[in-house]
C-alpha positions as CSV (number, residue, x, y, z in Angstrom):
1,X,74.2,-140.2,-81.2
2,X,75.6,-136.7,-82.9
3,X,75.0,-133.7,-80.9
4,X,75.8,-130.0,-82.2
5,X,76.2,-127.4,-79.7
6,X,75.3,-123.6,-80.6
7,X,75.9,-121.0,-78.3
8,X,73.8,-117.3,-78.7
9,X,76.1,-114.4,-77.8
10,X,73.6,-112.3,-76.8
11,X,71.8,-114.4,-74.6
12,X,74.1,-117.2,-73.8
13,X,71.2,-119.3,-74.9
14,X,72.9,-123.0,-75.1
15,X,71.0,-125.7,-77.6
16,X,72.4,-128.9,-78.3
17,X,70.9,-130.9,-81.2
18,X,71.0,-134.7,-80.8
19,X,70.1,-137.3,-83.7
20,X,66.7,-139.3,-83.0
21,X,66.3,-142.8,-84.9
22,X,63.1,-144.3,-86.0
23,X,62.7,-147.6,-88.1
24,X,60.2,-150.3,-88.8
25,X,60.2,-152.6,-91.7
26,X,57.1,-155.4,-90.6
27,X,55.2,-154.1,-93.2
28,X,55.8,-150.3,-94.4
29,X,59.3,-149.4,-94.7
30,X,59.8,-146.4,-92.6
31,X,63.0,-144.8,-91.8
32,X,63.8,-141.5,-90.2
33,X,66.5,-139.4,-89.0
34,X,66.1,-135.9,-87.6
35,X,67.9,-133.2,-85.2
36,X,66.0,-133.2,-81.8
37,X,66.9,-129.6,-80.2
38,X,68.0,-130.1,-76.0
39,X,68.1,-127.4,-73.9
40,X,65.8,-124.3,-72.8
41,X,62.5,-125.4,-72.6
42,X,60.8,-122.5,-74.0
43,X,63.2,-122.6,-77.1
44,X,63.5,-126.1,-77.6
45,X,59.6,-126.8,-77.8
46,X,59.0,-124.1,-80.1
47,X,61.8,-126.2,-82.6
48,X,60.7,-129.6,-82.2
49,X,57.3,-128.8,-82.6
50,X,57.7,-127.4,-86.5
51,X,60.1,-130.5,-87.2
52,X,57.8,-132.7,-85.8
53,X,54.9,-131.0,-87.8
54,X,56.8,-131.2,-91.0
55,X,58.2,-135.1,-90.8
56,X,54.9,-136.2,-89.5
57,X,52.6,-134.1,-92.4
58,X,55.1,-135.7,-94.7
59,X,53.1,-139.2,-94.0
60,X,50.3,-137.9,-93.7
61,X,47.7,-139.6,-96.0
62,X,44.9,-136.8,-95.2
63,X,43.8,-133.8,-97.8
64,X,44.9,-131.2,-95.5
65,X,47.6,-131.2,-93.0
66,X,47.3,-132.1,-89.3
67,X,48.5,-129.8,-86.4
68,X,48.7,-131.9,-83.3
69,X,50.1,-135.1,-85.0
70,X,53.3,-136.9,-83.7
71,X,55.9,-138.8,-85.4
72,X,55.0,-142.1,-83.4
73,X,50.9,-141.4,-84.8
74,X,52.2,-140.3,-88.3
75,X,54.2,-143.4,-88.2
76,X,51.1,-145.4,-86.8
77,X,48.6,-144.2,-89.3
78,X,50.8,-144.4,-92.3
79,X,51.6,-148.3,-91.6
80,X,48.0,-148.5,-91.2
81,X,47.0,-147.4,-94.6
82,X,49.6,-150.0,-96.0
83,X,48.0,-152.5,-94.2
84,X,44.9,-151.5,-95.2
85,X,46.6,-151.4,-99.1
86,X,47.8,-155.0,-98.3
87,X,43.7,-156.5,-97.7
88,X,42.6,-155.0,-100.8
89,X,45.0,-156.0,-103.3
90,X,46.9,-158.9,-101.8
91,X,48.2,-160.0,-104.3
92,X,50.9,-156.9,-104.5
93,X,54.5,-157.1,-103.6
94,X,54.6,-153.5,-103.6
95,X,55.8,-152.0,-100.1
96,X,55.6,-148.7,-99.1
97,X,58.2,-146.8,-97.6
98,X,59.0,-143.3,-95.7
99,X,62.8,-142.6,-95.8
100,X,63.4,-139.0,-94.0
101,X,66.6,-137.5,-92.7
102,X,67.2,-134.2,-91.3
103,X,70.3,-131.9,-89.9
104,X,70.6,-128.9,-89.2
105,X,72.2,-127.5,-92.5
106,X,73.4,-124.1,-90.8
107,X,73.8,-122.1,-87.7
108,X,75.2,-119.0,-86.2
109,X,73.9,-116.4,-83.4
110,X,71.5,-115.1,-85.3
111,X,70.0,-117.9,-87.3
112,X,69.6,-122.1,-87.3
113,X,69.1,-123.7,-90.6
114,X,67.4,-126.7,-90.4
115,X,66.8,-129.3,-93.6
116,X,64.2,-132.1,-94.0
117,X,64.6,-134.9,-96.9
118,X,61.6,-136.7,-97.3
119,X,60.9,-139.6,-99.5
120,X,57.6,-141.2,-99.8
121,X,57.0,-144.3,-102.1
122,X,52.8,-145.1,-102.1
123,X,52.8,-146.9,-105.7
124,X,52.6,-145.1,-108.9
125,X,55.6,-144.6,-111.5
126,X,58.2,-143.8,-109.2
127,X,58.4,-142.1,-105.2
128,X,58.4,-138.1,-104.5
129,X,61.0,-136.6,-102.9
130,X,60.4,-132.9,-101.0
131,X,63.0,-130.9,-99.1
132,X,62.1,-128.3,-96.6
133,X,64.2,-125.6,-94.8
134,X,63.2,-124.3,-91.5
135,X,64.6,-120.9,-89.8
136,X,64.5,-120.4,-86.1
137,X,66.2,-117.6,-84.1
138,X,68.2,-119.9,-81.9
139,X,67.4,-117.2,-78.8
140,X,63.9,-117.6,-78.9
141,X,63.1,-120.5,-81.2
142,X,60.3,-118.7,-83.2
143,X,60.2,-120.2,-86.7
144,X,61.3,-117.1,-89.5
145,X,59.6,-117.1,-92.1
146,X,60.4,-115.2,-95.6
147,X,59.4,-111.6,-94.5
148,X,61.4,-112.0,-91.2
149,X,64.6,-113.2,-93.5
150,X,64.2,-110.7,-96.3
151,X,63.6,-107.0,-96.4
152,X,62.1,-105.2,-100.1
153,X,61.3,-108.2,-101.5
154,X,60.6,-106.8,-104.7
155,X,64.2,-105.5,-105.6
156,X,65.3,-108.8,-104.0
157,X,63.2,-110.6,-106.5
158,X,64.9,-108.9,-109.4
159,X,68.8,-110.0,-108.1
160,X,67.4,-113.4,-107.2
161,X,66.1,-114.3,-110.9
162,X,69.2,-112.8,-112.3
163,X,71.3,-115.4,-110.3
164,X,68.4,-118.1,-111.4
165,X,68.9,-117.5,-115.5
166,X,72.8,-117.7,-114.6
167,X,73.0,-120.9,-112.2
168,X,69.8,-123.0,-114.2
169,X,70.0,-125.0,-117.1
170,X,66.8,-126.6,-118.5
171,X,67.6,-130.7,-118.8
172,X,65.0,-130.9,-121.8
173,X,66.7,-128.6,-124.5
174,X,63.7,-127.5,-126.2
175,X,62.9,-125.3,-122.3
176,X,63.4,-122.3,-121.8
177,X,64.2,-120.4,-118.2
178,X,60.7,-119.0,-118.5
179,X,58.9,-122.3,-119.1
180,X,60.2,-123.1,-115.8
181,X,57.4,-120.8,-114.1
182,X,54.6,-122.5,-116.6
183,X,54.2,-118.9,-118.4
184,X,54.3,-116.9,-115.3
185,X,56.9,-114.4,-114.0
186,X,59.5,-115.5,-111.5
187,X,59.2,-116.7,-108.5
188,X,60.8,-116.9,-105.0
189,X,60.7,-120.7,-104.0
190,X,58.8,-121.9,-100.9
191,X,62.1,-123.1,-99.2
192,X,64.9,-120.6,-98.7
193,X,67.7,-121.9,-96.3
194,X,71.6,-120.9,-94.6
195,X,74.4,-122.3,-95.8
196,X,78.6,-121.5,-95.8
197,X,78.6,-120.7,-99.3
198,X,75.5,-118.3,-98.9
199,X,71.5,-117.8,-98.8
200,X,70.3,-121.0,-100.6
201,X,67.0,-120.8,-102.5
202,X,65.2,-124.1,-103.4
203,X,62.3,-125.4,-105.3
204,X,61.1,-129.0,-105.0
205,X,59.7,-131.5,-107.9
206,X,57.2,-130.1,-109.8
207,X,57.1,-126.6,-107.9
208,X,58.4,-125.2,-111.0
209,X,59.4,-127.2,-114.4
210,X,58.4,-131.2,-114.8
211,X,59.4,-133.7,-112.9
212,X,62.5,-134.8,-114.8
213,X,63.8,-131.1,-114.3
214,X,64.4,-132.7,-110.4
215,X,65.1,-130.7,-107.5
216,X,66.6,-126.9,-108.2
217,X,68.8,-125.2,-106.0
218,X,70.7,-121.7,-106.5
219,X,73.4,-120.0,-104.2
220,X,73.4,-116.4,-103.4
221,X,76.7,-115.0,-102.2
222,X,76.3,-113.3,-98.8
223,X,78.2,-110.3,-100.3
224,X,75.7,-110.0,-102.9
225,X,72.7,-109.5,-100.5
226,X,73.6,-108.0,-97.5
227,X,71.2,-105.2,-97.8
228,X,68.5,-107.2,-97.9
229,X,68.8,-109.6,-94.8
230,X,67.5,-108.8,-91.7
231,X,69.2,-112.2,-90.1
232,X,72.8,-111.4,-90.0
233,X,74.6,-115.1,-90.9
């Protein structure tokens, strides 16, 4: 079992972040991996509860997402619906499979970056992968959404397409940068996480260009942005 240790200057806030392990292969194939934070109650709860929401959503079969769902029901329901698959067309080989593994991609006093890589394979031409990033102030464990990470989002907007056009090449030749955004001006992507090398912006399969594009990730030095964080990293 891995455990990280992050220590919060201000507060001496103490989290430790140990590996839980989840497989079953009966019938669905379901693997997962993901950072469990240990320590302070009131901060640790407030972490595992939007992990846990994201892996378990991730296999959920329902239109809209679920709030109070574990892992262990997620797990539960979704080997459910294979066995259900299984009765009405038996004569399948087809399994389905959930392969998820999470870590915590970056931390410091200020901020804790955690990543969740999902894979879901229910039929159909080939399985979806997603990647999310969540941000938590380690001292408190509230999750950070964009407006608590960024400040003038609008100037921000400007710096962060000029590092897209520079770091993203289209795959299919006959694409352009713009066709990425389906006619529409840029875009910041849903996921936006920490890193060493700086803030890293992210967009998922088909959250912008087609599938084949895959997933599209572009660095921003720290340097570059300073002025417009208001997480120090």
């Amino acid at each position: 079992m891995m455990a990280l240790l992050i220590v919060s200057c201000n507060e001496d806030v103490k989290l430790t972040f140990e590996t839980q392990h989840i497989e079953k292969s009966s019938d669905a194939f379901i693997a997962i991996n993901y950072p469990k934070a240990m320590g302070t109650k009131a901060v640790t709860e407030k972490i595992n509860q939007q992990i846990e929401h994201v892996i378990a959503n991730e296999m959920n079969m329902a239109d809209t997402p679920e709030n109070d769902i574990s892992i262990s029901q997620a797990v539960s329901q979704f080997d459910n619906e294979y066995k259900t698959f299984k009765q009405d067309f038996q004569d399948t080989n087809q399994q389905w499979e959930v392969d998820v593994e999470g870590k915590v991609l970056y931390e410091s006093p200020e901020v804790i970056s955690i990543s969740l890589q999902s894979y879901i394979d229910t039929g159909g031409a080939h399985g979806n992968t997603r990647i999310t990033y969540l941000n938590f102030n380690p001292e408190t464990g509230a999750l950070l959404e964009q407006n608590d990470i960024i400040s003038n989002l609008t100037e921000f907007k400007k710096i962060a397409q000029k590092a897209f056009k520079e770091q993203t090449k289209p795959k299919d030749n006959d694409e352009t940068i713009e066709d990425f955004f389906f006619g529409e001006e840029f875009q910041l992507p849903e996921n936006i996480g920490f890193t060493k090398d700086g803030l890293l912006l992210l967009y998922n399969n088909y959250e912008i260009a087609s599938y084949a594009q895959g997933v599209t990730k572009v660095v921003m030095a720290y340097d570059d942005i300073r002025g417009f964080l208001k997480v120090n990293p």
